[in-house]
Each structure stands twice: as structure tokens, then as C-alpha cells.
N, C-alpha and C positions, 0 to 999 in steps of 0.2 A: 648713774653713769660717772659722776665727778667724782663719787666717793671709790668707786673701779679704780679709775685712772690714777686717781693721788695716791692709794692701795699700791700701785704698782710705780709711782715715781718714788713715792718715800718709804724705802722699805729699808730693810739693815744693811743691805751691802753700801746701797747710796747713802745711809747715813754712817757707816765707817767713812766710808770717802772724805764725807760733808764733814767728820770729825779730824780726819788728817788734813784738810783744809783749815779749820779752825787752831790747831796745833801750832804751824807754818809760821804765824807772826810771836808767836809765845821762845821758839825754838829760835828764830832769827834775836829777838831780844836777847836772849840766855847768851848767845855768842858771841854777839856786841858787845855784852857787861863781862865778857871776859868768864863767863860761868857754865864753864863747859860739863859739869854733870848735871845739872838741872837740863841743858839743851841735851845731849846723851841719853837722859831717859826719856825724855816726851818723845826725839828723833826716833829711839827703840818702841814705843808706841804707836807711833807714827807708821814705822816699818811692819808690826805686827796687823795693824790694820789695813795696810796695802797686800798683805799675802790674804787677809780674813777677807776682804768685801770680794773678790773675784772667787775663792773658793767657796764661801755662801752661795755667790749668786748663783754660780754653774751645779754646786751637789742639788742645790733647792729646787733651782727653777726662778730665778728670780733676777735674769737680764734683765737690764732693761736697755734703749736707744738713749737715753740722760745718765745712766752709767758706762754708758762705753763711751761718751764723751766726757762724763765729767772724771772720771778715774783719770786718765791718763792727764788732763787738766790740773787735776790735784798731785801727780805726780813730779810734773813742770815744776809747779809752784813751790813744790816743797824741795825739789832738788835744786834746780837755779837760786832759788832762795839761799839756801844753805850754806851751797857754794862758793855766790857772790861772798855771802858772808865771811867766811873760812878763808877766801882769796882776802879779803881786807885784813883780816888779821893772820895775815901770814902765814896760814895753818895750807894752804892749797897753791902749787904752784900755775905759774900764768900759765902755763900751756896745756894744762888738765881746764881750767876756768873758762877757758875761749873755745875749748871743746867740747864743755857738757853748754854752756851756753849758746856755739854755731849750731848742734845737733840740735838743740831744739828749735833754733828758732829757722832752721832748716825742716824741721816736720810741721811746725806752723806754718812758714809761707808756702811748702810745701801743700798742706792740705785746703790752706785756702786756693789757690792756685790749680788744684786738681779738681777742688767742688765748683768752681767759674770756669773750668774746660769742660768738668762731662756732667757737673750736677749729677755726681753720681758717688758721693763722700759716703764713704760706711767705714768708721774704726775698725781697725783688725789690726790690733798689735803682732808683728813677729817673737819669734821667740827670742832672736839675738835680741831684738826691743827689752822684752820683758828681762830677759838676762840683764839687760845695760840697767835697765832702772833697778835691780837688785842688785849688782856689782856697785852701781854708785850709794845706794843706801847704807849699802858696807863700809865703802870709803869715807863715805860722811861719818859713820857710827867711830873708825877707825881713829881719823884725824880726829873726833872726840875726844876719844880717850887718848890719842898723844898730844891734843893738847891741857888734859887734863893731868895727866901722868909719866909723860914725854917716855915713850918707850921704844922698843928696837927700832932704829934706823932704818936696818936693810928690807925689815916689814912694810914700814911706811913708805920706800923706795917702789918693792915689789907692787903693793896696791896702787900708787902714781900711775906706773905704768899699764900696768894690769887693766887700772879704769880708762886710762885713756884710751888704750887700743881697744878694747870694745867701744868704747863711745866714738870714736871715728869710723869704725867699722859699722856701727848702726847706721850714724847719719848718712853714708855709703853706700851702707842697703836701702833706707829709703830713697835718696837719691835716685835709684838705677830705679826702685821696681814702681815709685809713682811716676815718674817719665814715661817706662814699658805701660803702665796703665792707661795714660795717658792718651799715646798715640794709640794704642792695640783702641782703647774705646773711643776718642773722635774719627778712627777712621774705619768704626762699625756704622758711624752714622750718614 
């Protein structure tokens, strides 16, 4: 029975995940020390195993309830992370930085706040979601390489915005549709 259950915690899509979590502090160093292609390829690894562990897990068979939390966990950590960073070295303006970090930590007190009203928390990324964490993975990879190779302007401009308005647009939809959950289920009870 314990060897079932571990079979089914530790399997590849959870260890991509448990790998782009590992990544995160290696990537945040790279961009500190002002070493923007070493942070650019692990970030691009990083990215590649965030499209792998969800696509394994759905063609396989191999959700699990520890991947649908720990994905999107490992996603937080790797993009806030990033960001903050990129915001310190000037590679990220303030008002993209206060917006991929209110969005998240709007889906955090968010979701704790929903599982202490209905005790009924089950991850279900959207797809604007799922968009926003690939548009910012982009932006991250973006500002990489201009900060490694400082290229078009008006591109770097384009994705600023690009990323923000989805990422406010997410935190918006969670916003509204944990609220609607919210009351729709404490006032089932």
C-alpha cells in the first residue's frame, strides 16, 4: 500500500515540477551575479518542464492531488522569484513587479480563505491562469536576453505590457469567480 501511494506521489510529472523548483534558487543567483545567460538557459529549462509535467501527467494518467498543488506552487516560486529579481536589477518595471506579485498573492489568500469558508479547495487552474504563467515565463525569458544582449525596445515595451494586462486580468478572474464560489457554496449549506 505505501509503495502504491509513493508510485503515485513521486512519479515524472511531480518530479519535473520538484525539478523547476530546484532550478529557482540557481536562476535567482545567475541574475543577481548579473549573469544573464546561464539564468536564460536553466529559466528555458525551467519553462520546458512546466509545459512537460502537465502534459505527461494528462496523456499518461498520472494526476495526482500533490501535483495540482505543488505545480502551480512551483510556478509562484519560480515567477515571483524571477521577477523580484529583474525588478532589483532594473531589467522589470514597478508596475509589472506589484502585479505578478498582488496576482499571486491574491490567489494565495485567496485560496486559503476559500478552503476556511467551504473546506472545499480543489486547484483548477483557468486557462487565462495557465496563459498568464506562460506569457510571464516569456517575459522572464525576454528581459533575459535584453538583459543580456539589450535588444528592440518597442519588443521589450510590447511584452511590459502585454504581461501586465494579463496578469491583472487573471488576478480579476480569480477575484470574481472565488467570491461567486464562495457564496454559491456556503449558501448550499
Amino acid at each position: 500500500m505505501v509503495g502504491a501511494l509513493m508510485e503515485k506521489i513521486i512519479n515524472i510529472p511531480n518530479l519535473l515540477t520538484l525539478g523547476r523548483i530546484l532550478l529557482t534558487p540557481f536562476i535567482v543567483y545567475f541574475i543577481l551575479e548579473q549573469q544573464p545567460l546561464m539564468a536564460l538557459v536553466l529559466m528555458a529549462v525551467a519553462g520546458v518542464t512546466d509545459m512537460l509535467d502537465g502534459a505527461i501527467a494528462k496523456h499518461f494518467d498520472m494526476q495526482t492531488t500533490v501535483g495540482s498543488y505543488l505545480d502551480p506552487m512551483a510556478d509562484k516560486l519560480l515567477l515571483v522569484s524571477t521577477i523580484v529579481c529583474l525588478f532589483y536589477v532594473d531589467e522589470v518595471p514597478l508596475f509589472v513587479f506589484l502585479a505578478v506579485v498582488f496576482r499571486d498573492a491574491i490567489i494565495v489568500a485567496g485560496a486559503l480563505a476559500y478552503e476556511v469558508v467551504t473546506r472545499r479547495l480543489k486547484m483548477e487552474p483557468t486557462f487565462l491562469s495557465k496563459t498568464t504563467t506562460t506569457v510571464q515565463i516569456v517575459y522572464v525569458l525576454l528581459a533575459l536576453l535584453h538583459m543580456a544582449y539589450g535588444f528592440s525596445e518597442s519588443l521589450m515595451l510590447f511584452a511590459v505590457w502585454f504581461t501586465f494586462v494579463v496578469t491583472v486580468a487573471s488576478g480579476v478572474q480569480y477575484m470574481v469567480l472565488w467570491t461567486y464560489k464562495a457564496v454559491h457554496e456556503e449558501g448550499e449549506e
